[in-house]
KENU-908711 format. One record per residue (C-alpha): chain; x, y, z; residue in one letter. Coordinates in nm, 4 decimals. Example, Ala and Ser with C-alpha at 12.3 -4.5 7.8 and 13.67 -1.06 7.14 Angstrom:
BEGIN
+-------+----------+----------+----------+-----+
: chain :     east :    north :       up : res :
+-------+----------+----------+----------+-----+
:     A :   1.2300 :  -0.4500 :   0.7800 :   a :
:     A :   1.3670 :  -0.1060 :   0.7140 :   s :
+-------+----------+----------+----------+-----+
***
This chain:
BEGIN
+-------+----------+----------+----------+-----+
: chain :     east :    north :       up : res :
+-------+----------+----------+----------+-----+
:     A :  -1.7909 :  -3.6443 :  -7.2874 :   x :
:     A :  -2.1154 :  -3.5511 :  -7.4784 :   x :
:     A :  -2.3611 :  -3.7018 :  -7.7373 :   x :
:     A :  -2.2412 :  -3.4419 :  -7.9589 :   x :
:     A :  -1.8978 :  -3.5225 :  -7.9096 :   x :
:     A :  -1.9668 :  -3.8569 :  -7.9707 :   x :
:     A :  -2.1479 :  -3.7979 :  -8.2640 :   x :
:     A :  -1.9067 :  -3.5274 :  -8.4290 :   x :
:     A :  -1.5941 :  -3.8295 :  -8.3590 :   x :
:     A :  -1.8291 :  -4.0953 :  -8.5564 :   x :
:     A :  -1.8269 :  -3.8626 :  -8.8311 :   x :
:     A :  -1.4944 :  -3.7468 :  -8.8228 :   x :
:     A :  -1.3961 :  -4.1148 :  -8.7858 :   x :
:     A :  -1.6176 :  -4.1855 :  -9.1317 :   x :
:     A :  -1.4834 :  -3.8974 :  -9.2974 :   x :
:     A :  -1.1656 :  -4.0516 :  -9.2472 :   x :
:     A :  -1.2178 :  -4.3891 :  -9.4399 :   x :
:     A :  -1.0872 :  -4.3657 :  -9.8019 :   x :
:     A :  -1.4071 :  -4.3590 : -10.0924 :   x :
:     A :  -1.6278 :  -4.2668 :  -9.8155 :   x :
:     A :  -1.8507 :  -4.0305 :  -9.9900 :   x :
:     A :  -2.0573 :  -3.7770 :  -9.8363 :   x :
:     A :  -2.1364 :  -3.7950 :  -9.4306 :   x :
:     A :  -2.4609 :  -3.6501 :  -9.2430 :   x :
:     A :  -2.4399 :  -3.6325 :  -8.9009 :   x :
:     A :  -2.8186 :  -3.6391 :  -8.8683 :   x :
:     A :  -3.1202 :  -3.7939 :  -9.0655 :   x :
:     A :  -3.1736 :  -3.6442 :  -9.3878 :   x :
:     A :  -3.5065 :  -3.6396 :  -9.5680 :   x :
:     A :  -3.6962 :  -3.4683 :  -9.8759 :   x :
:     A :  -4.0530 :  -3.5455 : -10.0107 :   x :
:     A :  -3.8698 :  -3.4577 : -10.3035 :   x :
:     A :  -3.6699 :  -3.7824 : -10.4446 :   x :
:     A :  -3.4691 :  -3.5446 : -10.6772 :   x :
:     A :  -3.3380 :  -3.3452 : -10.3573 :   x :
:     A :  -3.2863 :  -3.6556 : -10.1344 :   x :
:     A :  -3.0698 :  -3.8049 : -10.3879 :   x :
:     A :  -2.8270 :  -3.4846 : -10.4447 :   x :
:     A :  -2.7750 :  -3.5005 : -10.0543 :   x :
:     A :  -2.5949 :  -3.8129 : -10.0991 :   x :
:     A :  -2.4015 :  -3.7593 : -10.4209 :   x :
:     A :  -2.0084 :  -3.6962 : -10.4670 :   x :
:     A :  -1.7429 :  -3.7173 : -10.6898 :   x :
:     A :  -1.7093 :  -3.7385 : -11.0433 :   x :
:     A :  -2.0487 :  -3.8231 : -11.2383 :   x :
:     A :  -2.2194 :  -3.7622 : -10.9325 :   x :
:     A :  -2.2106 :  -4.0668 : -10.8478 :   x :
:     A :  -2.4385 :  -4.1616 : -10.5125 :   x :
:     A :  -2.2054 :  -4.2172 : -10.2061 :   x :
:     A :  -2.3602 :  -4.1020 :  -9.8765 :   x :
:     A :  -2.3448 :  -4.1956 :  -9.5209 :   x :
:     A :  -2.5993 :  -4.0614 :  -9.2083 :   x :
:     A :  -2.5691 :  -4.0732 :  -8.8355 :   x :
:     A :  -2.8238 :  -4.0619 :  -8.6258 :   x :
:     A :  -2.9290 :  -4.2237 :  -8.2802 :   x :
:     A :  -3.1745 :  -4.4093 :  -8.2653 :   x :
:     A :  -3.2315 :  -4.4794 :  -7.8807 :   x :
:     A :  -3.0586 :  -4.3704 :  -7.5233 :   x :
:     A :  -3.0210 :  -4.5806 :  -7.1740 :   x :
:     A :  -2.9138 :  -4.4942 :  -6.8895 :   x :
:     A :  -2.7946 :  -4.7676 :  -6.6315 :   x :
:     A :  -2.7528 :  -4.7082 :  -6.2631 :   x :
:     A :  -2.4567 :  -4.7739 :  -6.1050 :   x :
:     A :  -2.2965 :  -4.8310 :  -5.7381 :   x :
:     A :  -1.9983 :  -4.6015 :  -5.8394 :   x :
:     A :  -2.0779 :  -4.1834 :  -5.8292 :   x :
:     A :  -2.0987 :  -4.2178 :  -6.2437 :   x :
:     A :  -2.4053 :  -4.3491 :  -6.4630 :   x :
:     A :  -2.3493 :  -4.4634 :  -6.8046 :   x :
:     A :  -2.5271 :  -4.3268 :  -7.0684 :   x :
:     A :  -2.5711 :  -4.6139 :  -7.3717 :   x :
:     A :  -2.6171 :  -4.4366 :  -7.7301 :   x :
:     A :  -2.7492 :  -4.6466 :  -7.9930 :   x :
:     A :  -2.6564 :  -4.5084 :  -8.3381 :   x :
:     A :  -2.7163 :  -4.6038 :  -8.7213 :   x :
:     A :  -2.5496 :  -4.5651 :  -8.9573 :   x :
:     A :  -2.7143 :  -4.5629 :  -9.2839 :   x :
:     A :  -2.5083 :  -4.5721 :  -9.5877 :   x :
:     A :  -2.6869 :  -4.5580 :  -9.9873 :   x :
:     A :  -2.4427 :  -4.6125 : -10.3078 :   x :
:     A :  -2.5362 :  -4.6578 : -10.6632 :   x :
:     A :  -2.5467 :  -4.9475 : -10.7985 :   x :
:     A :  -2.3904 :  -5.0459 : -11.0818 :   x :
:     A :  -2.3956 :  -5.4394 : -11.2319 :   x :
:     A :  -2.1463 :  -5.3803 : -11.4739 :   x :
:     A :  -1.8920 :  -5.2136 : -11.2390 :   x :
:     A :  -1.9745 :  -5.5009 : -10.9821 :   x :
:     A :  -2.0336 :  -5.2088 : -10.7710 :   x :
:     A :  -2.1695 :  -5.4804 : -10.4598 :   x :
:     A :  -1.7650 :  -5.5620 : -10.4367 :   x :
:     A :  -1.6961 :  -5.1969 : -10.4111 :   x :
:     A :  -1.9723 :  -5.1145 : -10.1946 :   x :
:     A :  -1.8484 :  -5.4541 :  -9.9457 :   x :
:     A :  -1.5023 :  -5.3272 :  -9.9109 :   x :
:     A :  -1.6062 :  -5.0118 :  -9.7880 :   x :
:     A :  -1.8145 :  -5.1756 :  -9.4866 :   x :
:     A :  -1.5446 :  -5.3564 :  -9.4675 :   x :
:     A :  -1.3144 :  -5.0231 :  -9.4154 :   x :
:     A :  -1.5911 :  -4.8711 :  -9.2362 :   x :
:     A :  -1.5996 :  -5.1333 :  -8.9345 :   x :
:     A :  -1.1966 :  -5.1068 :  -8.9428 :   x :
:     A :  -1.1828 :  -4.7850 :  -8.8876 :   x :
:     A :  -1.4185 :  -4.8273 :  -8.5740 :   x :
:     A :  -1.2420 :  -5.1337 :  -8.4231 :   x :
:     A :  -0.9123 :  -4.9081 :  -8.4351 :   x :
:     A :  -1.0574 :  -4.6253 :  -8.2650 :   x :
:     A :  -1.3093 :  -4.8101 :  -7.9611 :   x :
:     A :  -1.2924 :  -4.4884 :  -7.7993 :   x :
:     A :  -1.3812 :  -4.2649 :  -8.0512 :   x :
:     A :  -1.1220 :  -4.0185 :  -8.0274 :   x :
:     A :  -1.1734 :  -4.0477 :  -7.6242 :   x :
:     A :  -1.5338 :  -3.9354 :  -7.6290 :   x :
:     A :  -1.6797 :  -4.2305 :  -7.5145 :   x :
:     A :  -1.5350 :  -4.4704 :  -7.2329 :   x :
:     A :  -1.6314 :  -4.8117 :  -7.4862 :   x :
:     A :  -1.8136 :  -4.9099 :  -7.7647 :   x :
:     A :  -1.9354 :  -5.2041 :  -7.8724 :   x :
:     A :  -1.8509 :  -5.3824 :  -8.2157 :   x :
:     A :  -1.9827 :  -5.2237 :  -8.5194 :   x :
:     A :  -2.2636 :  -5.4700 :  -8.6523 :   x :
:     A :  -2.4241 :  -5.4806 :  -8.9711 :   x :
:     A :  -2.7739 :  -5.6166 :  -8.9476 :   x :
:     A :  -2.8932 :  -5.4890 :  -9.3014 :   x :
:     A :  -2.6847 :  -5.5360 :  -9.6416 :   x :
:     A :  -2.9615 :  -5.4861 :  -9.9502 :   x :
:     A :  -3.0535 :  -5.3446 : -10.2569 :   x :
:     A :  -3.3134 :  -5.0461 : -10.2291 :   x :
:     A :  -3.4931 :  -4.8040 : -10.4881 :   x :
:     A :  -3.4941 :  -4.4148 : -10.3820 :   x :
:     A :  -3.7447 :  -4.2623 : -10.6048 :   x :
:     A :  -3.6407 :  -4.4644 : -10.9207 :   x :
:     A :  -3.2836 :  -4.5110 : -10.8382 :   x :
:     A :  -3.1674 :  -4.8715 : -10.7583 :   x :
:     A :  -2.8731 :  -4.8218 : -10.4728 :   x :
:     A :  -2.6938 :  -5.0322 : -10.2276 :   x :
:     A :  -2.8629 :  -4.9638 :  -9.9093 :   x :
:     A :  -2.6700 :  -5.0775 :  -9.5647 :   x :
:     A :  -2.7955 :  -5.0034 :  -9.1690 :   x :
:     A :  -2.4663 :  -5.0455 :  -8.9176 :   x :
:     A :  -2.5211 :  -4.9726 :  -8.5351 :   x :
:     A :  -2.2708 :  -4.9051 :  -8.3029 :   x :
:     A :  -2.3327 :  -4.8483 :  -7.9442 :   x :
:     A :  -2.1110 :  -4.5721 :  -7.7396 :   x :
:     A :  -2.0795 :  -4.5845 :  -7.3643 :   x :
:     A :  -2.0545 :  -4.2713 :  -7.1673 :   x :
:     A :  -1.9974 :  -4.1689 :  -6.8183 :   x :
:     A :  -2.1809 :  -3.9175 :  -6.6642 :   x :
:     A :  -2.0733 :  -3.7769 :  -6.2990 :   x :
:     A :  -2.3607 :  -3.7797 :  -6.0882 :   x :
:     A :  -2.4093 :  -3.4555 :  -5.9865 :   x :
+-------+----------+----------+----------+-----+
***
């Protein structure tokens, strides 16, 4: 187990969820809001769709046992247009919705981590990138892995 392994199954597991969009697996940025924007768009009409992973923080508990867990904290940051006459908030729902499925089927993340905790959605809003009004969401998800003390 590895925090790239961990982090290449959390993308693997979001490119797996139908309508996902585009998937970073690491913070993108631009001063530019032109380029920013074309990192996250996909499909027809170029429609914004993008998800990033990134972790945000690491712990590291000590143990009795000849292993000590490493505790990644990730976020995942997802930005879709918005749309009020395609009551693109419904759309934009069901895919957290699919999203946090797809994680409670797969707590191991394709055995790279020993557990993980719920996916949890702390942040659901509207936001403007440059002058683009988008869904905006921030999940975390927390992986657990063992390391053998050496």
């Amino acid at each position: 187990m590895s925090e790239s392994g961990i982090r290449t199954q959390i993308k693997t597991i979001l490119e797996g969820v139908t309508g996902i969009g585009v998937v970073h697996d690491y913070e993108r940025w631009s001063n530019d809001w032109t380029t920013f924007l074309s990192l996250f768009k996909h499909g027809a009409g170029s429609r914004i769709n993008g998800w990033i992973v990134t972790r945000f923080k690491v712990d590291e508990e000590e143990e009795t046992t000849s292993h000590e867990p490493s505790i990644h904290h990730y976020k995942i940051k997802g930005i879709y247009s918005l749309k009020d006459s395609a009551a693109s908030e419904k759309a934009f729902n069901l895919l957290i919705e699919a999203i946090r499925a797809a994680f409670r089927a797969n707590y191991q993340l394709n055995d790279t981590a020993s557990n993980t905790t719920p996916l949890k959605v702390p942040v659901i809003e509207n936001r403007v990138f440059g002058s683009v009004l988008c869904h905006y969401c921030e999940m975390t998800l927390t992986a657990e892995e063992y390391d053998a003390w050496s």
